[in-house]
ZAMARGU-4260 file (C-alpha; in steps of 0.2 Angstrom, whole numbers, plus 5000, padded with zeros to 4 digits):
<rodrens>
0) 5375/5880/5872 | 5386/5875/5856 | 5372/5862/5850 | 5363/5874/5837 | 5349/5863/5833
5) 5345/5863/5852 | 5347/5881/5851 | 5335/5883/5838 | 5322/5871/5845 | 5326/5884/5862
10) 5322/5899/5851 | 5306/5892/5846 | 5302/5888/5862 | 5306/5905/5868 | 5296/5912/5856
15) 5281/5900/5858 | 5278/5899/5877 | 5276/5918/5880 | 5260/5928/5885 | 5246/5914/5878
20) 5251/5904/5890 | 5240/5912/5903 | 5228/5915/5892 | 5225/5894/5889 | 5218/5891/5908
25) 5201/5904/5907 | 5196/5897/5889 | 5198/5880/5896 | 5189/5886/5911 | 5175/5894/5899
30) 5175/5881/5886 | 5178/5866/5896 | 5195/5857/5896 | 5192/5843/5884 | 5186/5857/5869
35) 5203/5866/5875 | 5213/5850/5873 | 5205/5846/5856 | 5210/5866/5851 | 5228/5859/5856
40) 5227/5844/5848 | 5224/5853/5832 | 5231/5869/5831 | 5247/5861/5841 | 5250/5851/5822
45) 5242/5865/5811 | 5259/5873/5821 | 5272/5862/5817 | 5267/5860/5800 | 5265/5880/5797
50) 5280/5884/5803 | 5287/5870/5793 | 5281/5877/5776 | 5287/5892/5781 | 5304/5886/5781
55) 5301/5879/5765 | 5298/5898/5761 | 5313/5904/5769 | 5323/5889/5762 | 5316/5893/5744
60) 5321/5911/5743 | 5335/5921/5741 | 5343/5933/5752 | 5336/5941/5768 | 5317/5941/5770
65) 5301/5943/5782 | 5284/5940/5777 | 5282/5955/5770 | 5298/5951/5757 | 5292/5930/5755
70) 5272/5936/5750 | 5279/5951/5738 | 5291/5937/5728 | 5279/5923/5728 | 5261/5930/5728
75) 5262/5947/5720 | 5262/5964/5727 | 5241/5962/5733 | 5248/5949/5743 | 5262/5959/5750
80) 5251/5973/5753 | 5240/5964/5764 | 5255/5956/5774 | 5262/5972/5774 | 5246/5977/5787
85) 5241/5960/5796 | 5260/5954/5798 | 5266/5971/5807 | 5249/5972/5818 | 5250/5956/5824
90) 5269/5955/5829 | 5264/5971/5837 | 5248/5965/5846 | 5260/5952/5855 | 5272/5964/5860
95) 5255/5973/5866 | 5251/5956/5875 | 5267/5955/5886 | 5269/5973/5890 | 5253/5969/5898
100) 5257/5954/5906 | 5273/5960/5909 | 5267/5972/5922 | 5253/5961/5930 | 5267/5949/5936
105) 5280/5963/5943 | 5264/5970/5952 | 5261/5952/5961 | 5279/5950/5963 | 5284/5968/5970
110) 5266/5978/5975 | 5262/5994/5967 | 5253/5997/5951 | 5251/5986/5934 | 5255/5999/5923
115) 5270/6007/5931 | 5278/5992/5931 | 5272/5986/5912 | 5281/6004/5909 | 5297/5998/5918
120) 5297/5983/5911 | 5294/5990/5891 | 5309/6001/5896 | 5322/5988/5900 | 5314/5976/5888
125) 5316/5989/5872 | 5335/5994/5879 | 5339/5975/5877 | 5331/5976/5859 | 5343/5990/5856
130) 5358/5979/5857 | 5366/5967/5843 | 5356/5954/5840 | 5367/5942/5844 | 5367/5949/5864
135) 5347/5947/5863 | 5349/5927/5856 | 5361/5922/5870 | 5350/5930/5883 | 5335/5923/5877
140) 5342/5905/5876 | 5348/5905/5894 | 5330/5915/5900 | 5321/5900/5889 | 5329/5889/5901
145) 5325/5897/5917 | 5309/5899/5910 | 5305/5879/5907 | 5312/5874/5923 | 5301/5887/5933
150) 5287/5881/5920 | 5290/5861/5928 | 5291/5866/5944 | 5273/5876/5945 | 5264/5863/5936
155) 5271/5848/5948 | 5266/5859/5962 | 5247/5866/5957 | 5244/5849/5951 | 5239/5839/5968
160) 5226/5853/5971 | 5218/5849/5953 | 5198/5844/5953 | 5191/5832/5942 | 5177/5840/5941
165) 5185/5856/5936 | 5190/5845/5919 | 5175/5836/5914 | 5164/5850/5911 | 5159/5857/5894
170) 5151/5873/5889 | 5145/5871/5872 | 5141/5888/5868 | 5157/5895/5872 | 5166/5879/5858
175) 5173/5893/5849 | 5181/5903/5862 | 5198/5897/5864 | 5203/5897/5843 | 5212/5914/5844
180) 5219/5911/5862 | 5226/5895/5856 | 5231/5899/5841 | 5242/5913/5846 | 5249/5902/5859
185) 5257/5890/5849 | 5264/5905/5837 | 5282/5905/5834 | 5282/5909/5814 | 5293/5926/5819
190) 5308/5916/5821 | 5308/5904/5809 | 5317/5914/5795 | 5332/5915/5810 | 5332/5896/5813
195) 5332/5892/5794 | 5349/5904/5793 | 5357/5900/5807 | 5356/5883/5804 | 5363/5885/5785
200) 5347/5878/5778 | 5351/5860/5781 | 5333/5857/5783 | 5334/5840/5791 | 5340/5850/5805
205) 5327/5864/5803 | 5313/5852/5805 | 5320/5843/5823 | 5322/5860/5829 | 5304/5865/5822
210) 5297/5847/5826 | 5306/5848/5844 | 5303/5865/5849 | 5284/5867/5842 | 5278/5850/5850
215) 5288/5853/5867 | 5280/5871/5868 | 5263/5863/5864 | 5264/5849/5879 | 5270/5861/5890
220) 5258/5874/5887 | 5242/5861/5887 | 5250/5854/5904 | 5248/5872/5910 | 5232/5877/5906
225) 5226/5859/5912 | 5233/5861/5928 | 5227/5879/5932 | 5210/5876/5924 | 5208/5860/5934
230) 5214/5868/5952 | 5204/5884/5950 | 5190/5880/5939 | 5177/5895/5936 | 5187/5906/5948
235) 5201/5906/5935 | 5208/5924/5932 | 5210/5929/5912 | 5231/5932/5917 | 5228/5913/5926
240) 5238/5918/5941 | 5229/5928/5951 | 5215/5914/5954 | 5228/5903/5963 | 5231/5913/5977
245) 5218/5906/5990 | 5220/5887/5981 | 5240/5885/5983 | 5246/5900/5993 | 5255/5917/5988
250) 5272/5909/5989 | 5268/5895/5973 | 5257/5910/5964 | 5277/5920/5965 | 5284/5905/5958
255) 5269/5908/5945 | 5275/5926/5941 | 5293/5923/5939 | 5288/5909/5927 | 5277/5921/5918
260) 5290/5937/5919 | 5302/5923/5910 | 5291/5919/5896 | 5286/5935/5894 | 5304/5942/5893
265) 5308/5930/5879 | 5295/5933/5869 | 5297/5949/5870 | 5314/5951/5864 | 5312/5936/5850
270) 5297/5946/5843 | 5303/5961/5847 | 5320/5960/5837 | 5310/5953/5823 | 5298/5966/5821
275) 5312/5977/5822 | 5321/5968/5806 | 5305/5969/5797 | 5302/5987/5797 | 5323/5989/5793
280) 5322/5975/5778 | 5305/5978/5772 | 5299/5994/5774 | 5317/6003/5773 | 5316/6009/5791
285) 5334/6017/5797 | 5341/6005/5811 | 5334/6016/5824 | 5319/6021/5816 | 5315/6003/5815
290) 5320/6002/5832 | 5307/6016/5836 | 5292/6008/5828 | 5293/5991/5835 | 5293/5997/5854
295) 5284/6012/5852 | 5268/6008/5844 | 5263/5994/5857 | 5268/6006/5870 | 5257/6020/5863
300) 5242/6007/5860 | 5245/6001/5882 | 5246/6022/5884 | 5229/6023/5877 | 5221/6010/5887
305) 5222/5994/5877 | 5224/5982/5890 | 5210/5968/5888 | 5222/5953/5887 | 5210/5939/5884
310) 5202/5951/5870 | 5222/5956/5864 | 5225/5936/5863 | 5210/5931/5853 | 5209/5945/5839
315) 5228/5944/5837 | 5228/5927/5834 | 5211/5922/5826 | 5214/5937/5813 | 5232/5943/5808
320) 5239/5926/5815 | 5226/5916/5802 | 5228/5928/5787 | 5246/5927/5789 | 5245/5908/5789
325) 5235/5906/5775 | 5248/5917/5766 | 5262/5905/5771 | 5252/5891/5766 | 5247/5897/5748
330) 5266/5903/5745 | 5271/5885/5752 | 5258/5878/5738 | 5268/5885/5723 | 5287/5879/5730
335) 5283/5861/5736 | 5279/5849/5723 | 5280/5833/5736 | 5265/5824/5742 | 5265/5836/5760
340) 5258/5850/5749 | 5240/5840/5750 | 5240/5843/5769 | 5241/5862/5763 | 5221/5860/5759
345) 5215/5855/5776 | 5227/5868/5784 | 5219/5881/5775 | 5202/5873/5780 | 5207/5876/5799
350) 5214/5894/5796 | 5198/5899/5788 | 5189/5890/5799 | 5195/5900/5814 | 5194/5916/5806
355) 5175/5918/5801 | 5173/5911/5819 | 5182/5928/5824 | 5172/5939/5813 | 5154/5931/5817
360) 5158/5933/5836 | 5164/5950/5833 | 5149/5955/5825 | 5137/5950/5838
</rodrens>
């Protein structure tokens, strides 16, 4: 793979189509597929514009940063301080998310129990994370392939066993449920610092990786939960698989659980590196400190019971994935001074939209 602007736009992929995924066919299934294709539609361009204006962050500032480091320089230490919470937990609520699902689909593959095989799965994943980075890059960009081929392949099968009427209904009272599951679907902000360095900020070829990568990762995704949603209807399972089995047969939903293993491993490594350079760069971790910290405290949180997936999905992305947006959009508003910083406004708008949506559901 010597093309490095398709090895970004892999990278974002890989980071992108991980554990939300399968959490896109049960809120269309909830909500209704033409509110969960409007969620796309919206959130899929608030994504390649976000992480856009992150790169116009990175771009803008010196030396080696993550979030934590780009709010403290451009916002003040208030603003740090609260990236310093929302940025960590959320990169941690995803590794949360695939440990999860990472043992769900070894189970259908191999028998035995979810969480033994979620702790097998966080072993050999957090070894990996161990390694160089630049071992975990060239894994993950082959993985990424693996991982779209198997993608095609159950969507092209699942899709002849789709009802229509599984994709016309709406459930109004449910419109806001798919906001955080979407959201964090489309997320791939952890790796854009990586993509903006490794492609020497030339930032004509940032945005075809960003623009090529995010908008692929969107299709893709919205083909899925589509496809799913429309062949299983209300008897889709929160993890999507699982409701497939009577509908397409147990051999397809293996096909499903090496796809998912795939985008799970990816993400997990991508994320997983990252978090792991945030605690070394900005909080002054020791390398394996840092290390430490990144794997363990999702594992803990799984230890202790935390393992509602469609619930992990929707706070993580409706809350620490918004608040870290509107951060990136307010630093983004004092760097650009072209005529894209009025799109900054309406972002904002869908940011805060989402997240007081969050907070009134999870007060009643």
């Amino acid at each position: 793979m010597k093309n490095p602007v398709l090895l970004a736009a892999l990278s974002i992929v890989g980071t992108i189509v991980g554990a939300g995924i399968f959490g896109l066919p049960y809120v269309f299934s909830q909500a209704g597929a033409p509110i969960g294709l409007l969620y796309c539609v919206i959130l899929g361009a608030a994504a390649v514009m976000i992480h856009w204006l992150y790169a116009k962050v990175a771009e803008a500032t010196p030396g080696r940063h993550r979030l934590v480091g780009y709010a403290h320089k451009h916002l003040g230490r208030a603003a740090a301080e609260l990236a310093s919470v929302t940025n960590p937990m959320g990169l941690l609520g995803s590794l949360l998310a695939y440990l999860i699902l990472g043992g769900a689909f070894l189970a259908v593959l191999f028998g035995g129990s979810p969480v033994i095989w979620g702790l097998v799965f966080f072993a050999v994943m957090s070894l990996i994370i161990f390694l160089p980075f630049r071992r975990v890059e060239y894994l993950e960009g082959w993985l990424t392939w693996l991982l779209i081929i198997v993608a095609v392949i159950v969507v092209a099968l699942v899709a002849p066993h789709v009802r229509v009427l599984n994709l016309t209904a709406v459930h109004a009272s449910k419109w806001f449920l798919p906001y955080g599951v979407v959201f964090f679907s489309f997320g791939g902000l952890s790796v854009i610092p990586d993509i903006v360095e490794s492609l020497n900020k030339k930032m004509k070829n940032v945005a075809a990786a960003i623009v090529g990568g995010t908008v692929f990762s969107v299709v893709l995704s919205a083909a899925f939960g589509l496809v799913v949603a429309g062949a299983t209807g209300t008897n889709t399972a929160s993890d999507a698989i699982g409701g497939l089995v009577p509908i397409v047969g147990r051999a397809i939903v293996a096909s499903g659980a090496v796809f998912g293993l795939l985008a799970v491993a990816t993400s997990f490594l991508t994320i997983g590196e990252n978090i792991k350079e945030q605690f070394r760069m900005d909080f002054k971790f020791s390398a394996t400190g840092a290390w430490a910290a990144a794997v363990g405290l999702p594992l803990a949180a799984y230890l202790f019971g935390a393992r509602d997936f469609i619930g992990v999905l929707g706070f993580v992305g409706a809350v620490f994935g918004v608040i870290d947006g509107i951060l990136i959009a307010l630093m983004a508003r004092k760097i650009i001074k072209s005529r894209l910083r009025v799109l900054i406004i309406p972002l904002m708008v869908v940011f805060a939209a989402g997240l007081v949506s969050e907070i009134i559901a999870i007060v009643k």
